[in-house]
N, C-alpha and C positions, 0 to 999 in steps of 0.2 A: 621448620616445615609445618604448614597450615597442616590440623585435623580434618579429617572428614566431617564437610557439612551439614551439620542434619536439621533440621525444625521438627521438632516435637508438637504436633498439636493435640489438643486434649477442651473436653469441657469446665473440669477443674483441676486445680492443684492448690496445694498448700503451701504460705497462708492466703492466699489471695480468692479461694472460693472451695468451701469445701463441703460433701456430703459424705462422700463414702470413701473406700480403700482405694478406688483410682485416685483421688486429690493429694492422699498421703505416697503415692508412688510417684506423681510426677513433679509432687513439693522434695523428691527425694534422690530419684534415678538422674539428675541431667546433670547434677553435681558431682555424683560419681562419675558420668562420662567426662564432665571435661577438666577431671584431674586425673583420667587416664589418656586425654590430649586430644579428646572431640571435640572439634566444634560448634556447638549446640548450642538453639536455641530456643524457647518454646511460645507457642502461643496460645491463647483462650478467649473467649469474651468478655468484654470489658461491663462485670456484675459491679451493683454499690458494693457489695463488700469488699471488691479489689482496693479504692480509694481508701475505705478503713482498713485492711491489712496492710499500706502501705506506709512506709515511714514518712516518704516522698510522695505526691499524686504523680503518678505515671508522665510524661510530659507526650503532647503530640507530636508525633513524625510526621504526620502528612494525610493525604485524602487517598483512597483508591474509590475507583466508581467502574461499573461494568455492567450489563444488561443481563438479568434473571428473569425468565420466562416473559421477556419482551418489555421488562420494566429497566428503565433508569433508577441501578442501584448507587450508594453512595456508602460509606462510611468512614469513620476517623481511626488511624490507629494509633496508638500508644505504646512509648516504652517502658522499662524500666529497672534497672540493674538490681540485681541478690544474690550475695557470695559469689559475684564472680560472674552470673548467665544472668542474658538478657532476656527478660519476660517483654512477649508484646501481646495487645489487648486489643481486639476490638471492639471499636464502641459505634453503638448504634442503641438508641435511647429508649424507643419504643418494643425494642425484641428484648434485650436485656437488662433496663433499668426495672428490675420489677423484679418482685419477691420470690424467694424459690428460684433453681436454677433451671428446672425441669417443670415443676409441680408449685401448685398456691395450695393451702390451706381455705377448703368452703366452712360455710357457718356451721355445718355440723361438727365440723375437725378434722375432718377427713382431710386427703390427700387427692388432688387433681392433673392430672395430666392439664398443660396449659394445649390448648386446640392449634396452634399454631407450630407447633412443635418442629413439624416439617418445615415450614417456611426459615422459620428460626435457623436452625442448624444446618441447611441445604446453604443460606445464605453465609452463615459462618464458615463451610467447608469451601465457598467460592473465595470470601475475602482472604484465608487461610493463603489463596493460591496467587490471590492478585497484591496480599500484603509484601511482598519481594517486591515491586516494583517503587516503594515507598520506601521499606529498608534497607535497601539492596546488597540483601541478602540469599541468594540463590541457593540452594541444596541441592545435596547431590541426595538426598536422601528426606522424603518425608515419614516420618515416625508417628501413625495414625493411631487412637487409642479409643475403644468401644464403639458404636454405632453414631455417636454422633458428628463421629468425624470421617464414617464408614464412607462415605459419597467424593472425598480427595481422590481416591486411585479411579471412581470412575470417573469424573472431571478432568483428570490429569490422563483417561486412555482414549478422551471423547472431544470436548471441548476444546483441550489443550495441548491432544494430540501433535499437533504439529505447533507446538510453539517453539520460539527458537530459545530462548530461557529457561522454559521447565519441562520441556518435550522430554531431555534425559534423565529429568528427575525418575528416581525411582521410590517406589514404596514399601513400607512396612505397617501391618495394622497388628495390635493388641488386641485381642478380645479377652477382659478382663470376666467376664460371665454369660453364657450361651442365654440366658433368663432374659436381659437385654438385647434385642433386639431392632429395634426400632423400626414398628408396625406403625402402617396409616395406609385412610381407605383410598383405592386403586385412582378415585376421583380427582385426587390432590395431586397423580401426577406431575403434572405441568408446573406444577410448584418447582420443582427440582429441575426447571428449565433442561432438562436431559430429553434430547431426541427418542422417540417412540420405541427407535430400534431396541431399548434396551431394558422395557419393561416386555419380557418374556421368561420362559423358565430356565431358560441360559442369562438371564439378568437378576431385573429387580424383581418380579414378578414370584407370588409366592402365596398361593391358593386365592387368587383375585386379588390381595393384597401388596402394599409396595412393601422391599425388606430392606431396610439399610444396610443390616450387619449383612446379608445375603451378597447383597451389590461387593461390598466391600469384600469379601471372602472371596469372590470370583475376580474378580478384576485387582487386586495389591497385588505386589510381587511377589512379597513374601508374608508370612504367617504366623505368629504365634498367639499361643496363649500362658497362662502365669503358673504352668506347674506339668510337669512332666506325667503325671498321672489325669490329671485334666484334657491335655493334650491328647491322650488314648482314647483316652473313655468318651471325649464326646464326638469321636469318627465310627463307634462303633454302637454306640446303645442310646439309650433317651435322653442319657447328659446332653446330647444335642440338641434336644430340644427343637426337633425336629429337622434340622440343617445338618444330618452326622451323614449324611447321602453326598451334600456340598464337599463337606469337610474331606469325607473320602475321601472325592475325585481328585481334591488336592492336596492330598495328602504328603507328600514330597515338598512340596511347601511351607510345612505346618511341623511349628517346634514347639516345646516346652521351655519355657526360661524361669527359675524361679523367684518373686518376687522377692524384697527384703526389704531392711529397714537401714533407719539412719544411726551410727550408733552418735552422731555428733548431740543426736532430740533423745534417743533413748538410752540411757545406760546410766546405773543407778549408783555409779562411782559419783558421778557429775550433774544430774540430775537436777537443776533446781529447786524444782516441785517437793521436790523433800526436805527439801530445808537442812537442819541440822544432823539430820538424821538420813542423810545417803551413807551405803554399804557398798563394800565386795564380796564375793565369796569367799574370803577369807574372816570378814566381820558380820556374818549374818545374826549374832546378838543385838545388830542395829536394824535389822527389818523387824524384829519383836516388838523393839522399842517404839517403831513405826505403826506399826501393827496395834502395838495398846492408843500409842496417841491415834489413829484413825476413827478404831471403835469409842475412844470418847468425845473426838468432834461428833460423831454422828450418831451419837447414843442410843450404842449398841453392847448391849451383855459380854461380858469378857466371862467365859465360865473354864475352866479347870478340862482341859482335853481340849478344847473345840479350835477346830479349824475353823478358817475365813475364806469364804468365797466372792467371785468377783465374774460377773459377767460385765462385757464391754461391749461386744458384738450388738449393731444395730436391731432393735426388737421387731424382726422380722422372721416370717414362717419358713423361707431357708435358714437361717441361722437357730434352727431347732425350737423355735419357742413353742413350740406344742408341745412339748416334752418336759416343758418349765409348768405347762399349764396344765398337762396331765399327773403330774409326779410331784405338785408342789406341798402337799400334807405330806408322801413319805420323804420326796426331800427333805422337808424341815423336821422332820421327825428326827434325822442325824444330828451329834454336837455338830453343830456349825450355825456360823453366820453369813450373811448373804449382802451384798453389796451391789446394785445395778445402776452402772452408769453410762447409761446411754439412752438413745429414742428413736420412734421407730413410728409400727403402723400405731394407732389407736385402740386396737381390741390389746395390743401386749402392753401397752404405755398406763391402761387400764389395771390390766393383768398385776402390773409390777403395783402399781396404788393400794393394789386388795392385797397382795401380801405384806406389804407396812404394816395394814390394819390386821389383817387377820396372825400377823407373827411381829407381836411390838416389843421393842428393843432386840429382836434377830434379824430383820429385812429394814434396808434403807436404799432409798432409789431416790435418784436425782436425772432429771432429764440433762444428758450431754451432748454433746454432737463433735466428735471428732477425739481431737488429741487435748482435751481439755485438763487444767492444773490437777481437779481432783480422781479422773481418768489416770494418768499418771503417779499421783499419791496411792491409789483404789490397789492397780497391779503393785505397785511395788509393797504395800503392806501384804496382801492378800497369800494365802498359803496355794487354792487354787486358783483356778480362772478353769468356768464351765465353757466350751465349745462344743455342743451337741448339734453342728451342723446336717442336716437332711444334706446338703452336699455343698462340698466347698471348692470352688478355683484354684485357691491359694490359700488367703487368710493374712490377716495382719498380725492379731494379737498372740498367735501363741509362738510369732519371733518374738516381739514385746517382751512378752510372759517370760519365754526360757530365760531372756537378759539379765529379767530381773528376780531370778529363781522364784517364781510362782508357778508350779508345776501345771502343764495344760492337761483338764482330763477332754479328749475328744472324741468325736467319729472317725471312723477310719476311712477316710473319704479325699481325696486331689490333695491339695496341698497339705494337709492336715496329717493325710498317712505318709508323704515324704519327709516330713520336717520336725515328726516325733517321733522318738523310740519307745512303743510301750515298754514299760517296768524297767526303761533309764533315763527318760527322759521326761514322761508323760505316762497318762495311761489312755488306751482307744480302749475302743468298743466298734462292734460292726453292723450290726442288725438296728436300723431307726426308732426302737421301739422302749417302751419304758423300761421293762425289766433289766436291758441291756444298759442301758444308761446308769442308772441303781447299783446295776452290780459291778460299773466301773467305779464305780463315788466310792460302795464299798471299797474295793481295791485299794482305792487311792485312801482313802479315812483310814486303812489298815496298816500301810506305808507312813501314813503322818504320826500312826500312835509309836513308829519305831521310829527314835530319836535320830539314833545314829544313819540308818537305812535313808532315809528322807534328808538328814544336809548333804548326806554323799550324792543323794539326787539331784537336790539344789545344784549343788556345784558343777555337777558333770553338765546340766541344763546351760549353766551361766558361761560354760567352756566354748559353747556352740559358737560358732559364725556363722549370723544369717544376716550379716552385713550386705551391700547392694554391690561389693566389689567384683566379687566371682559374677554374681549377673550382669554387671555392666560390660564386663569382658568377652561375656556370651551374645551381646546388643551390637558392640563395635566388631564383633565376628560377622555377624550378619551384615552390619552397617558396610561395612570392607567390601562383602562379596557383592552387595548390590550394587557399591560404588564400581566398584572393576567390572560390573554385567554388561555396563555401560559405557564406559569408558571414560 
């Protein structure tokens, strides 16, 4: 018996385009669906990097073409098989062949929102709906994910309304971070070929401005977000970021599912990236080992006590870099070492440069971007991994982390506070503020000088399942009801 059909769309996934924690959740969720027997399949925009992540170039299906705000659209879509689910791409040369998925790099270094952004993505969420008629593949279920795919349910309650194809389609949107939203000025309208009725304050419409996430929020069927403590908080306080009024009114809608990972990419039995030197919790004398050889590729002091730290998290001002920037003389003033791999805006990218220089052979930083070989090496040597999120959705790394017993010290904040146990798993902290943060390092520098206290923690860490199983089963729960709303 066929699974329930669903198409996942999304802007990226892994490996095939990646920035942030959405790319690692949709290079990872669709696989667990359909070894629990969905039928899934997803799509994205066909970026250069797609052809370099692929073993295969994608091969064309066929043309779809359809009219956006009175223009004769066109584009190519493409397939392509991986473990099993079919990725399709669209490709359209001039929206997507170009650097950055979202954002270019100007000559100062900065980060730019590309101006077209709208047109972009408005255009993506129509091919998204008109791609079925080329792979005919019809869903009973479209699986929407952040704002840029926020515009499917109202296409699909407006435009498509009475189609005989995908009229019954029903929807789901993700919203992976309320911070996202995707704002443009009220002018651009007409871009999103969407009749007038629907930029109002029961639409899109959102203090003179157009709102994607907004539009999508009101108009999906159903709702969630990546963490049950997320899902509260941003119907009720500033987590919403201004849409917790939205979120309310739909509140009945609107679930927490919590994000996970792959243990097939992480898990430091199997691991790769480690080379000779993967461990269980049972052989954690081999993350030492791991641990000496790290600090002498990237030579760094090995001294008598000291712990290894390990930030991964994108250097951006949600993900606490203020805290790095304010606290980084008492930081390093602790035995430890400090390891940063990853990139971000420019003022933290900096940030991380001047501690190299100003603490040489204790800080090394290497610009990463994703699930990169020595990301992987980083956590698995590493004793902690810093997460001083100002507020988090969900989070990646400190499922990562526990896998691979590198204890997470974090904020007590969405996903972060459901998926650590301070002083068994982890240590939090609650107040954003330096002293708070210090005086979990403490803690946790306190637990590392006690031998036995700290592999017991390891271990209970590495025991966790924050595998994508339990959540996929929470995905095809929802998939189910919406399938059957319909019929």
């Amino acid at each position: 018996m066929e699974g329930i059909r669903v198409l996942m769309a999304a802007a990226e996934a892994a490996p095939f385009a990646v920035l942030g924690e959405l790319a690692q959740i949709m290079g990872s969720l669709p696989y667990y669906l359909k070894n629990l027997g969905c039928n899934v399949r997803v799509i994205l925009p066909y970026y250069p990097s797609v052809a370099e992540a692929s073993p295969v170039i994608p091969l064309p299906i066929g043309e779809v073409r359809f009219t956006l705000n009175g223009n004769e659209e066109r584009a190519i879509i493409r397939g392509t098989e991986r473990h099993g689910v079919l990725f399709y791409f669209v490709e359209r040369d001039d929206l997507y062949g170009r650097e950055g998925l979202y954002q270019y790099r100007t000559e100062d270094g900065t980060m730019q929102d590309y101006d077209d952004n709208l047109y972009r993505f408005a255009f993506f969420s129509r091919a998204v709906l008109e791609s079925c008629t080329v792979t005919g593949f019809y869903p009973q279920v479209i699986h929407c994910n952040s704002w840029h795919t926020a515009l499917v349910p109202v296409y699909l309650r407006t435009i498509y309304e009475r189609s005989a194809t995908l009229g019954c389609a029903s929807t789901l949107l993700t919203i992976p971070n309320m911070a996202f939203q995707g704002l443009f000025p009220s002018a651009q309208f007409a871009t999103t070929g969407l009749p007038w009725e629907v930029f109002n304050t029961n639409g899109l419409e959102y203090y003179g401005m157009i709102n994607l996430l907004k539009g999508g929020i009101l108009f999906a069927d159903r709702l969630n977000t990546v963490s049950e403590s997320y899902a509260n908080s941003i119907r009720t306080t500033n987590a919403g970021c201004g849409l917790e009024g939205v979120l309310s009114s739909r509140g009945d809608a609107l679930s927490g599912i919590m994000d996970g990972i792959d243990y097939t990419v992480w898990d430091p039995a199997t691991d790769p990236w480690l080379g000779d030197l993967r461990y269980t919790g049972d052989a954690l004398e081999r993350k030492l080992l791991l641990r000496a050889s790290l600090l002498e590729k990237l030579g760094l002091e090995c001294r008598p006590g000291m712990a290894l730290l390990v930030c991964a998290s994108r250097l951006e001002p949600q993900k606490g870099m203020s805290l790095f920037e304010s606290t980084r003389e008492a930081l390093m003033s602790r035995n430890v070492a400090l390891v940063i791999a990853s990139t971000g805006t420019r003022r933290y990218t900096e940030l991380a440069r001047r501690m190299v220089e100003l603490f040489p052979g204790r800080v090394a930083f290497s610009e990463e971007n994703g699930a990169s070989p020595l990301v992987h090496e980083a956590i698995g040597a590493a004793d902690i991994i810093l997460l001083p999120s100002e507020y988090e959705p969900c989070g990646l790394w400190q499922f990562v982390a526990l896998r691979y017993g590198t204890l997470p010290l974090a904020r007590r904040t969405g996903g972060l506070a459901d998926s650590i146990v301070d002083g068994e798993t982890g240590f939090l902290f609650d107040e954003y503020r330096d002293s708070a943060f210090l005086s979990a390092l403490d803690r946790a520098l306190d637990a590392f000088a006690r031998h036995e206290v700290w592999t017991q923690m390891q271990r209970d860490a590495m025991r966790q399942d924050w595998s994508w199983t339990h959540s996929a089963r929470q995905y095809i729960d929802i998939y189910q009801e919406l399938a059957g709303s319909k019929g």
